[in-house]
C-alpha positions in Angstrom: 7.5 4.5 1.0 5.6 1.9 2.9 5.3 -1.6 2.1 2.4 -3.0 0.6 2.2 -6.4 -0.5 -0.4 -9.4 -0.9 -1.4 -12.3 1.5 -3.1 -15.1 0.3 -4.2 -17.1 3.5 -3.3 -20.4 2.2 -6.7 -21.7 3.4 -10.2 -21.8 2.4 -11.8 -19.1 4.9 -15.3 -20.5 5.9 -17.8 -18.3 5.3 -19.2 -15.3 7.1 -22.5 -16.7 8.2 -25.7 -18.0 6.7 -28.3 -14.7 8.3 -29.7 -12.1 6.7 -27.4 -9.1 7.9 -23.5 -8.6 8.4 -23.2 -5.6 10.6 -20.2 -3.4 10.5 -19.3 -1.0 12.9 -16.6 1.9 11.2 -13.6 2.5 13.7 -13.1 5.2 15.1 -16.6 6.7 14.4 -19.9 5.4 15.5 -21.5 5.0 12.8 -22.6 1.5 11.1 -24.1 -0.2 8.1 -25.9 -3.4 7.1 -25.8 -5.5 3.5 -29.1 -7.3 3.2 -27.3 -10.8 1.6 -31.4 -11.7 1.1 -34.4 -9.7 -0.2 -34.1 -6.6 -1.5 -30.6 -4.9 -3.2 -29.2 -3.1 -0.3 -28.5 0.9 -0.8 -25.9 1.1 -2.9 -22.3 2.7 -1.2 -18.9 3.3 -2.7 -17.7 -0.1 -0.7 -20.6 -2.1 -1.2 -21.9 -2.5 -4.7 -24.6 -5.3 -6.1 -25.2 -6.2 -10.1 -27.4 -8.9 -10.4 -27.3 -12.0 -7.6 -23.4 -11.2 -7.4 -22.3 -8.6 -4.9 -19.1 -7.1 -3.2 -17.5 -5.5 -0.2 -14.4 -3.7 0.1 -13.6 -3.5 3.8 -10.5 -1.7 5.1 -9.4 -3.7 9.0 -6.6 -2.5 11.6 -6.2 -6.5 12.0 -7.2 -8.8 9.5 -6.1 -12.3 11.7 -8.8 -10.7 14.8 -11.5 -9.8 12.1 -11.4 -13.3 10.8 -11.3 -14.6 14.7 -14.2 -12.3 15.6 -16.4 -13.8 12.6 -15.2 -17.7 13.9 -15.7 -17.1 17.7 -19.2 -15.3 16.6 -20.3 -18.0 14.8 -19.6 -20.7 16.4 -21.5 -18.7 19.8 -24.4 -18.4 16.9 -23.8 -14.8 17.5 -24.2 -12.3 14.5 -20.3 -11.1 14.2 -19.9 -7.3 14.5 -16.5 -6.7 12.9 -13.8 -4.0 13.3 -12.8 -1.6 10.5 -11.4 1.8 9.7 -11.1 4.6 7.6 -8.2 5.6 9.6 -4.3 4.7 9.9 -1.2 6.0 11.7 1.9 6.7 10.9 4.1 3.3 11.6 0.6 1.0 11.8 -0.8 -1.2 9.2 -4.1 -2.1 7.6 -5.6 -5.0 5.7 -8.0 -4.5 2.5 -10.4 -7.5 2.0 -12.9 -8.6 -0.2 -16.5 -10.0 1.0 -18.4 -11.5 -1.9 -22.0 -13.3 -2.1 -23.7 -15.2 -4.7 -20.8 -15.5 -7.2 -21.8 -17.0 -10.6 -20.7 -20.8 -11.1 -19.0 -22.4 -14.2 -20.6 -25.8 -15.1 -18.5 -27.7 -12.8 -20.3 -25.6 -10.1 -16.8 -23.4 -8.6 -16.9 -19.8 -8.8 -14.2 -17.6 -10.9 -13.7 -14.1 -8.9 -10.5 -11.9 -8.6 -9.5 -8.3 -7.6 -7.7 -5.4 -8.7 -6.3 -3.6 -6.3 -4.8 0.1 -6.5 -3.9 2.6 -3.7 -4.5 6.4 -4.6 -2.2 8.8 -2.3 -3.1 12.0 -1.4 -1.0 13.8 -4.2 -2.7 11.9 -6.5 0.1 9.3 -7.3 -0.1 5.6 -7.3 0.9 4.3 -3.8 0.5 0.2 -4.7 -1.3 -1.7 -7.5 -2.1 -5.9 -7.3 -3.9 -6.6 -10.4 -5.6 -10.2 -10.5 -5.6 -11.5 -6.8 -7.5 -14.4 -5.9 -11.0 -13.9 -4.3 -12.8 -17.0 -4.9 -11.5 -18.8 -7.9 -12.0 -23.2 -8.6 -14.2 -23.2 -5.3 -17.6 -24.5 -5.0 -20.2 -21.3 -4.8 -21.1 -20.1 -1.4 -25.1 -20.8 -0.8 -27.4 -18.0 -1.2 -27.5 -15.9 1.7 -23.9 -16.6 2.6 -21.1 -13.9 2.6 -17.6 -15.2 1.3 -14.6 -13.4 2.4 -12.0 -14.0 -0.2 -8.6 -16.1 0.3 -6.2 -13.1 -0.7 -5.7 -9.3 1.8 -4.1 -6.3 0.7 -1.5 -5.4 3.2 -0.7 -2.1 3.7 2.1 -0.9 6.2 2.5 2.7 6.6 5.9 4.0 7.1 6.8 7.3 9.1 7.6 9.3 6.2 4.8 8.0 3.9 2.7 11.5 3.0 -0.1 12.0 5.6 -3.3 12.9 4.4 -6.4 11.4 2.6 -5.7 8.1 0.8 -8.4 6.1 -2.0 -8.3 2.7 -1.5 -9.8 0.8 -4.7 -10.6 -2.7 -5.8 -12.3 -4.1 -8.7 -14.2 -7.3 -8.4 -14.3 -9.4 -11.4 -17.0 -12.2 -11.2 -15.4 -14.0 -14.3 -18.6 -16.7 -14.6 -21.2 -13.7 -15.1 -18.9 -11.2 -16.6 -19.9 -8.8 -13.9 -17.5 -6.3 -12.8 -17.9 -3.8 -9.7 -15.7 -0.8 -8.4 -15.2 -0.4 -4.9 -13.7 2.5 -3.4 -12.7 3.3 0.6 -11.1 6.4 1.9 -8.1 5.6 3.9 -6.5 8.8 5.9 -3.4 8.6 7.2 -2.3 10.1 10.3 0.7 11.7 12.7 2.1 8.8 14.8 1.0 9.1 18.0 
């Protein structure tokens, strides 16, 4: 069975950007999506819900360390980022869960209060890997309105070659612990041959 474990990035990642729209391009399809951060709710999708102000992502990358690059070297060009992610996975590869969040609720000293739980369906319906409680964006100051926040901890997932191929659910549940909101997230995750 493949490993999956936690990493907390030991660092306070700076947010996303201060626009309107993050654009995300799915890998290896072409398709794409936006989250209005301002204005309107956006459409609701299984890995992007809204209650409220608060809202959440659940985004699946082959390389968490190069999405977070992309977003720095993007913004610091003043370029909107255009980030890679996947609903795909080989054999003997690995892939990083994450947790975008905007407009978390504050406590009166004015720092957010938001963890995840994170499970791993397989294909046979059995539980591949569970992290219950991990660190979004807890005893920080709340990102401004119209900012999106990745959180500090990933969800690591390194798939071995005799790991069951086949269609994987990857889910998270975002706790805003301020508001008392909660959201499910949900991301398919197939799992191929090696190559």
């Amino acid at each position: 069975m493949g490993r999956r474990f936690l990493t907390d990035l030991g660092r306070s990642p700076r947010p996303l950007f201060a626009a309107l729209v993050l654009l995300i391009c799915f890998l290896p399809s072409t398709s794409s999506g936006q989250w209005e951060v301002e204005g309107d709710a956006p459409e609701e999708a299984p890995w992007r819900k809204t209650a409220g102000t608060f809202g959440a992502m659940l985004l699946v990358t082959p390389d968490a360390e190069r999405f977070f690059a992309t977003v720095r070297n993007a913004l610091e060009r003043g370029e909107e980022p255009e980030v890679e992610t996947t609903l795909r996975v080989r054999r003997g590869r690995s892939v990083s869960a994450l947790i975008v969040i905007s407009r978390c609720a504050v406590d009166p000293d004015g720092n957010c209060d938001t963890t995840v739980d994170y499970r791993v369906v397989a294909p046979d319906g059995s539980e591949y890997a569970r992290f219950s409680e991990a660190e979004v964006w807890t005893g920080k100051p709340g990102p401004p309105a119209g900012v999106l926040q990745p959180g500090v901890t990933n969800l690591d997932l390194e798939i071995e070659p005799d790991d069951a191929l086949g269609e994987y659910r990857v889910e998270a549940v975002v706790w805003d612990r301020v508001s008392g909101i909660r959201l499910a997230l949900w991301s398919p995750l197939k799992v191929l041959p090696a190559e």
